[in-house]
C-alpha positions in Angstrom: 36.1 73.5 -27.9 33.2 72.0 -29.2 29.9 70.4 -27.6 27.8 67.2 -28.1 24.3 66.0 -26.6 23.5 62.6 -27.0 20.4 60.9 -25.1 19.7 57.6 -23.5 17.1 56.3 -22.2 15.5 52.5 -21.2 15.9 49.9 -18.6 19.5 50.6 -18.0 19.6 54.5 -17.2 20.0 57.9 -19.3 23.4 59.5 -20.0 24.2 62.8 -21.2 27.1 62.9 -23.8 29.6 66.0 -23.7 32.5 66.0 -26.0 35.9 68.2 -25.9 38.4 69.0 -28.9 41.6 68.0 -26.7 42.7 65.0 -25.0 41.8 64.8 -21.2 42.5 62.8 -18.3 40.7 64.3 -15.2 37.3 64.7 -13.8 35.6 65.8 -10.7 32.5 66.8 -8.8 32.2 70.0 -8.1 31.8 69.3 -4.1 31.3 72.1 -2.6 28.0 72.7 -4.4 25.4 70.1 -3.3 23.1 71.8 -4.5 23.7 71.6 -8.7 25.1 67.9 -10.2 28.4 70.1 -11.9 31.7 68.8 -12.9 34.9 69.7 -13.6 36.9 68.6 -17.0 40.4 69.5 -17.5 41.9 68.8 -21.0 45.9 67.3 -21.8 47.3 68.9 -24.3 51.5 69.2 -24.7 51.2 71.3 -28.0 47.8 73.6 -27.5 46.6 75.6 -24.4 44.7 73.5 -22.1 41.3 73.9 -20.8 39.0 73.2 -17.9 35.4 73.0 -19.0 32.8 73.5 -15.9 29.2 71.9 -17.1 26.3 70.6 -15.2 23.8 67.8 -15.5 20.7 68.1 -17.6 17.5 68.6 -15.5 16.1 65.6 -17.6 17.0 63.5 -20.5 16.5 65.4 -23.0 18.5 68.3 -22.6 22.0 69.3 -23.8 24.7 69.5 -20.3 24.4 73.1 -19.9 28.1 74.6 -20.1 29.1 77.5 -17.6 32.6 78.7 -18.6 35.8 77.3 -20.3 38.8 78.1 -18.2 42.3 78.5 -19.7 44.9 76.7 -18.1 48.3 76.8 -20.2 49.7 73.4 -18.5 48.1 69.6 -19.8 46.2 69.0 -16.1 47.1 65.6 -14.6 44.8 66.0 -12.2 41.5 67.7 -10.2 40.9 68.6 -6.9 38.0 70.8 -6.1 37.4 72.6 -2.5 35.1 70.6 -0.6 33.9 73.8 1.1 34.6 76.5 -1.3 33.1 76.5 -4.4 35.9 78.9 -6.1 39.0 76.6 -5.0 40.4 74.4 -6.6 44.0 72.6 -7.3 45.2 70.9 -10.6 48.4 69.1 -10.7 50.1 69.8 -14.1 53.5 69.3 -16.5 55.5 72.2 -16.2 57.7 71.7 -19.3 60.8 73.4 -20.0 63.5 73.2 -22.6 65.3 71.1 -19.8 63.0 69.2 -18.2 59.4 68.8 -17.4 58.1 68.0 -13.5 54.8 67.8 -12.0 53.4 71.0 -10.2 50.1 71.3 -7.7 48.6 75.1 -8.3 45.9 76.5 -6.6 43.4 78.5 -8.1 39.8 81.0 -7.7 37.3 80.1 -10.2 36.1 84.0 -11.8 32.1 83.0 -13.0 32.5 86.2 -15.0 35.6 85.8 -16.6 37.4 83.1 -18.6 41.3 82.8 -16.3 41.7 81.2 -13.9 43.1 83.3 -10.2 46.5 81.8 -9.0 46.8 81.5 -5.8 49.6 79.6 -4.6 51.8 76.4 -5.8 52.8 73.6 -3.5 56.6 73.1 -3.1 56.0 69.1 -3.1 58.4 67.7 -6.0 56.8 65.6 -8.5 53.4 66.0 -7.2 51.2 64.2 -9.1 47.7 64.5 -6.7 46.4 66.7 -4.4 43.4 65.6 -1.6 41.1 67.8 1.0 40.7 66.5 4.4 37.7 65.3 4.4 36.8 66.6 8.0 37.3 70.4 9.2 37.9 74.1 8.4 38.7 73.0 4.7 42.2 74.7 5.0 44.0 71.5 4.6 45.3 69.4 2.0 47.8 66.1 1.4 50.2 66.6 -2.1 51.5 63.4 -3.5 55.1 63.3 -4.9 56.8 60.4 -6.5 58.9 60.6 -2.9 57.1 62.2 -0.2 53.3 62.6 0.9 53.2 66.2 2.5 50.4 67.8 4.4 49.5 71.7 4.6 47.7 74.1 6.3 46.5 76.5 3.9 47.1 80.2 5.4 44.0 82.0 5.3 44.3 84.8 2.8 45.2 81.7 0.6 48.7 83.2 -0.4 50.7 80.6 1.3 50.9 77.0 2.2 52.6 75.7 5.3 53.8 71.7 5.5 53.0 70.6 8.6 53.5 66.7 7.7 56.4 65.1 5.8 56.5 61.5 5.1 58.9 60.0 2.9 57.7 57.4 0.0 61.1 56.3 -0.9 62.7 52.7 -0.7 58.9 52.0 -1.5 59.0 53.0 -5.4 59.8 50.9 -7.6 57.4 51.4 -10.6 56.1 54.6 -8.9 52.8 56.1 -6.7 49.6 55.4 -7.9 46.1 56.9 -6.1 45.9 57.8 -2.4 42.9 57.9 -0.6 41.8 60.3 2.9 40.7 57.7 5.5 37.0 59.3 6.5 37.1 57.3 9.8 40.7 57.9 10.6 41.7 61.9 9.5 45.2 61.9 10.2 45.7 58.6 8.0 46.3 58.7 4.1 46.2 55.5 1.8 49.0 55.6 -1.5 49.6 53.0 -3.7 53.1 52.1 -3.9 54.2 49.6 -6.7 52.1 46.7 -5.7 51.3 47.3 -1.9 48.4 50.0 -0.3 50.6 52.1 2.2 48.7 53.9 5.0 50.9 56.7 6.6 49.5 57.9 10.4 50.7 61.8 9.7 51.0 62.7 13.5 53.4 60.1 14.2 55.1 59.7 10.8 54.6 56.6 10.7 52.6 53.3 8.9 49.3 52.8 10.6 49.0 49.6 8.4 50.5 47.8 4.6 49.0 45.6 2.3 52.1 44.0 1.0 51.9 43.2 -2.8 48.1 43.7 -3.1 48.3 43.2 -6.8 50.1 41.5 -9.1 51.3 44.5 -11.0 50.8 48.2 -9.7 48.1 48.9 -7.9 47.0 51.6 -9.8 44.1 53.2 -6.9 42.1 52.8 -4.1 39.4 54.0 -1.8 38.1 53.9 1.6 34.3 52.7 1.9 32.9 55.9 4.0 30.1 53.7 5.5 32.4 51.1 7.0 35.2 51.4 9.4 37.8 48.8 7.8 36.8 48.5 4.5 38.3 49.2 1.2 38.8 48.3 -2.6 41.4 48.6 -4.6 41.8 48.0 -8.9 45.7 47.6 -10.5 46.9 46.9 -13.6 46.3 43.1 -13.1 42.7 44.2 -14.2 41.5 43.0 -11.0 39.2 44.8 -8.7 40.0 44.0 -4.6 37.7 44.5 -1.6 40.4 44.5 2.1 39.5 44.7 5.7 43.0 46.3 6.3 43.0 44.6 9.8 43.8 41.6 8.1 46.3 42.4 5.6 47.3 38.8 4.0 44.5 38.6 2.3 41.2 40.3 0.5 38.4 40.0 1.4 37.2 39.4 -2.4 39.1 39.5 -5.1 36.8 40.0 -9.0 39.4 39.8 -11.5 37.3 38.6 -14.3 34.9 42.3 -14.7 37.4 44.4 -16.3 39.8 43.4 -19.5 42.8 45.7 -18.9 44.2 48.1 -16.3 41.5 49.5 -13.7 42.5 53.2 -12.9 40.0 54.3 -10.6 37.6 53.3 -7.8 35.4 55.5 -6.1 32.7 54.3 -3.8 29.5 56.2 -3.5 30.2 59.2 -0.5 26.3 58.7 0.1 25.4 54.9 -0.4 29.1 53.6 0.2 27.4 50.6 1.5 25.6 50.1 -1.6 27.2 51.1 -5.0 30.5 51.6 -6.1 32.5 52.3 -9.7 35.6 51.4 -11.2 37.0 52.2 -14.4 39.6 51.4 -16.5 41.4 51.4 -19.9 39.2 49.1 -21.6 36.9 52.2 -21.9 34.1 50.2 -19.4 32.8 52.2 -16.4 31.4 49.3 -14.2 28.6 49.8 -11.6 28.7 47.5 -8.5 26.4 46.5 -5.6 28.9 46.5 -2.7 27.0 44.3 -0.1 27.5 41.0 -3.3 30.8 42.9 -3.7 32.4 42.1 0.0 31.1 38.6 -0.7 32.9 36.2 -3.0 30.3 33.3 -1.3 27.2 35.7 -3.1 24.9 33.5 -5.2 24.7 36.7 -7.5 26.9 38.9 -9.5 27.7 42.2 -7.6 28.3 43.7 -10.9 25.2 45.8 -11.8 25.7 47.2 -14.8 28.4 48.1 -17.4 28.7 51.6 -19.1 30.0 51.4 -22.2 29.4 54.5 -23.8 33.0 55.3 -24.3 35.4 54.4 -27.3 39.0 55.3 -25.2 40.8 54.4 -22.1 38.7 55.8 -19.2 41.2 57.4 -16.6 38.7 59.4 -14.4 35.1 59.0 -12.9 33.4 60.6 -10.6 29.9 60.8 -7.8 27.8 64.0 -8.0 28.2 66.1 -5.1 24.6 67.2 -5.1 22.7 63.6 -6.6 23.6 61.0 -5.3 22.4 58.5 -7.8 24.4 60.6 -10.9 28.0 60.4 -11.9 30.2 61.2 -14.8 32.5 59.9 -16.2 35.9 61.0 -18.9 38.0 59.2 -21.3 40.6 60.3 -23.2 39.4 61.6 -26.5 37.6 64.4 -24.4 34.4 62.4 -24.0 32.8 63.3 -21.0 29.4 61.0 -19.5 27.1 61.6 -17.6 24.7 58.9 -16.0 22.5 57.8 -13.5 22.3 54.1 -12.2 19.1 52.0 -12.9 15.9 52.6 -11.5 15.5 49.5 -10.3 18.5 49.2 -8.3 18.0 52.8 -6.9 14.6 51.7 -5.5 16.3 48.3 -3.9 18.5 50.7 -2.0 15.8 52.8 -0.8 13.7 50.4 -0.1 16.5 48.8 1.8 16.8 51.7 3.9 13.2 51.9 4.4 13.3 48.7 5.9 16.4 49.1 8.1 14.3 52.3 9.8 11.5 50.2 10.5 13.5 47.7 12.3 
């Protein structure tokens, strides 16, 4: 393990600069804690023990991330998903890798602030599972696993020994180069959004059924997608095609807007802000560019102005995870995979349109 500070400061915004000695692939917020801007880091390592650093944002500048605790975690970690209500829960998807085979696992774990291992809790039975979500809304008990083959929801029992599936859905006939993100509808809480090859899938859990498709949304696989938590119908999606798509997914045929000229190679994640979804959004990719975008020009191909706001470029790898503070919402962090971890917040100036924005909407 080892630790790095670097400073930024100017026009633009100020980053914080953490560093790890393994590869990684996954990031995430902290979200149960609104209180403190902390993240998650888990490393991917096949030969070494793996790790999941916890660290927090600097109170200004000019401080070093402060670091709370390295976890052990023996499996590379595919993936984070932190309790939205508890702030000692939280799942990783990992390779279990045999001498025969290797498969994706979901575990769920209790953070121990005093102690260095991690609590097992319980493991999912989902094959292949390569993601787990938190409903959004509710007692925080339940979750959605995502196999190569089936999306499954549980009800977590509540000495959190044991999982039962209350929701099967099959993905297959679907796959052809495999399941990319997946995405909780806040609106709609028994609908889940997975990427499938090229096409957005949303499955309707009570009835077992698809609420809606986006038939070949990208040219190649669509590689994730979100749900804009301020507006009923909208979302945007990034694929290997390098493009980055905003959908009203009552009109399937065709997006809304389409910006395939941003990012250079494949776009792995997009996350729009959970507290100004109406404003800003990120996507990131593999041309190591985390890109900042103001999603009222975004919905609007007819804008007379760029939507993109700015372009992070701090990193010198593939980027395959960013994500929004749970406690600020004008910081976020983002993770390539040389173990760079970055933490930033967005320019003043566009922070004060946004306020002042709001401001304005009040008094009307």
């Amino acid at each position: 393990m080892k630790r790095m500070f670097s400073g930024q400061q100017g026009e633009a915004a100020s980053s914080a600069i953490y560093c790890m000695n393994y590869k990684a692939r996954c990031i995430a917020a902290q979200a149960a804690d609104t209180e403190h801007t902390r993240f998650f880091l888990a490393t991917s390592s096949l030969r070494d023990e793996n790790e999941i650093h916890w660290i927090e944002a600097p109170e200004n500048e000019q401080s070093e991330p402060p670091f709370l605790n390295c976890f052990r975690h023996k499996q590379e970690v595919w993936d984070l998903s932190p309790s939205l209500n508890n702030q000692d829960l939280l799942f990783t998807c990992h390779n279990n890798v045999t001498s025969e085979s290797a498969e994706m696992s979901a575990s769920l774990w209790r953070l121990q602030e005093q102690s260095s291992d991690l609590e097992f809790l319980l493991g999912l039975p989902t094959p292949s599972c390569s993601a787990v979500m938190w409903q959004p809304e509710g007692s925080g008990d339940t979750v959605a696993a995502i196999g190569t083959k089936t999306l499954e929801v549980f009800n977590i029992e509540q000495s959190q020994s044991s999982a039962k599936s209350i929701a099967t859905t099959s993905l297959c006939g679907d796959v052809m180069r495999g399941v990319g993100g997946a995405a909780w509808d806040p609106h709609h809480t028994s609908q889940i959004a997975v990427c499938v090859d090229r096409s957005i899938r949303c499955i309707d859990t009570r009835a077992n059924t698809d609420a809606w498709k986006i038939e070949n949304a990208h040219a190649q696989q669509v590689r994730d997608m979100d749900f804009n938590p301020c507006s009923l119908y909208l979302l945007a999606s990034g694929g290997d095609d390098s493009a980055v798509k905003c959908w009203d997914y009552r009109k399937c045929t065709k997006p809304v807007a389409e910006h395939s000229d941003v990012h250079s190679h494949w776009v792995w994640r997009v996350e729009f802000s959970p507290s100004y979804g109406d404003c800003m959004m990120l996507t990131c990719g593999t041309d190591a560019n985390v890109n900042l975008w103001d999603v009222s020009k975004l919905n609007n191909e007819d804008s007379d102005s760029s939507p993109l706001i700015k372009t992070y470029d701090e990193h010198e790898d593939s980027i395959y995870s960013v994500a929004w503070s749970a406690a600020d919402p004008w910081t976020f962090a983002s993770l390539s995979y040389d173990g760079r971890a970055v933490i930033c917040t967005i320019p003043q100036e566009f922070k004060m349109s946004i306020l002042m924005s709001g401001d304005d909407n009040e008094a009307e």
